[in-house]
C-alpha positions as CSV (number, residue, x, y, z in Angstrom):
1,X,-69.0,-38.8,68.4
2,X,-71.5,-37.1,65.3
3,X,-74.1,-39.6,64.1
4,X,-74.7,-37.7,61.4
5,X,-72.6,-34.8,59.2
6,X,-73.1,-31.4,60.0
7,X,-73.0,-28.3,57.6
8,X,-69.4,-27.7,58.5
9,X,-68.5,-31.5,57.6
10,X,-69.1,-30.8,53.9
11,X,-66.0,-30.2,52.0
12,X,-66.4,-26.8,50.0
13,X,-63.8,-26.3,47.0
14,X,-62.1,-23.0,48.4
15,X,-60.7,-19.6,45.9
16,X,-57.3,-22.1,45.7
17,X,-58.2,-25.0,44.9
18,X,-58.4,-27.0,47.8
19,X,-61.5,-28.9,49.0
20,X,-61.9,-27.9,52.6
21,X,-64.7,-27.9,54.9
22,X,-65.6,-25.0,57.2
23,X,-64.0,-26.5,60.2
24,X,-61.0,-27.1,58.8
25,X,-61.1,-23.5,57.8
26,X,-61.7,-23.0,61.4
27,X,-59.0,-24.9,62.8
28,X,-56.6,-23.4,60.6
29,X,-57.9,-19.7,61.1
30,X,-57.5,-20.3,64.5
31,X,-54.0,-21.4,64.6
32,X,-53.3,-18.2,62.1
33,X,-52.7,-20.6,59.2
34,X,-52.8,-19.1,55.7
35,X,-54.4,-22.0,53.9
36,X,-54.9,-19.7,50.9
37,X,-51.5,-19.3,49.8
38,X,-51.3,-23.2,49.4
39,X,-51.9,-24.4,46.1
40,X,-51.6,-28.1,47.0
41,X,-52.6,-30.6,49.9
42,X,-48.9,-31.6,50.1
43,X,-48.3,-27.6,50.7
44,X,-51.1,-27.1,53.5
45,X,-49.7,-30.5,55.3
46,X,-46.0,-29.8,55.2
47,X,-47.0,-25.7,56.9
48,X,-49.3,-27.5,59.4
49,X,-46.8,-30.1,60.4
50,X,-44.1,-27.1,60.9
51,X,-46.4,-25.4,62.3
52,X,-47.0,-28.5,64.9
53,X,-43.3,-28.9,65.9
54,X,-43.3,-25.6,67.6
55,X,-47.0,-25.4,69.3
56,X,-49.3,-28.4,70.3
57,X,-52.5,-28.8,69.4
58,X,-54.9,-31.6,69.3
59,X,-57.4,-30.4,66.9
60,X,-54.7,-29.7,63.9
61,X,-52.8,-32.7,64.3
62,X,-56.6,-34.2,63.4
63,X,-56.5,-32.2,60.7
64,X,-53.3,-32.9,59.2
65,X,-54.2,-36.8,59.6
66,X,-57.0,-36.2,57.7
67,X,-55.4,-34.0,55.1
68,X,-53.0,-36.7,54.6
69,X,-55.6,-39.2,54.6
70,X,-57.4,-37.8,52.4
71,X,-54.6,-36.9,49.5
72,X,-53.2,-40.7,49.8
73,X,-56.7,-42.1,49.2
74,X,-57.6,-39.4,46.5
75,X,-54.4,-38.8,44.6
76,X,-51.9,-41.3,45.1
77,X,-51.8,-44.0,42.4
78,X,-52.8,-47.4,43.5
């Protein structure tokens, strides 16, 4: 576990809109994930949750948690 937030914690508003850091970027790069065509959360989510029900992998089922996390707490009204 971090103590303290790297340079690749911070989240970076990207050419479409969405505020990702450079791990996610990462992560989603690696699993050959076109974040950039996505022009919502709900959009990047729903890709890396079909995405999931054909391959496993640890570090983007973190992500979409987060993601999902993330756009509840931010743009959901309370």
């Amino acid at each position: 576990m971090k103590l303290y937030a790297e340079e690749d914690d911070f989240l970076i508003k990207r050419s479409n809109g969405l505020l990702l850091s450079n791990h996610d970027v990462k992560i989603l790069e690696d699993n050959h994930i076109d974040y950039l065509k996505c022009h919502s959360l709900e959009e990047l989510i729903f890709i890396i949750e079909d995405y999931l029900n054909n391959k496993d992998s640890t570090e983007l089922e973190e992500l979409s948690i987060k993601l999902g996390e993330y756009n509840y707490y931010n743009y959901t009204n309370k």
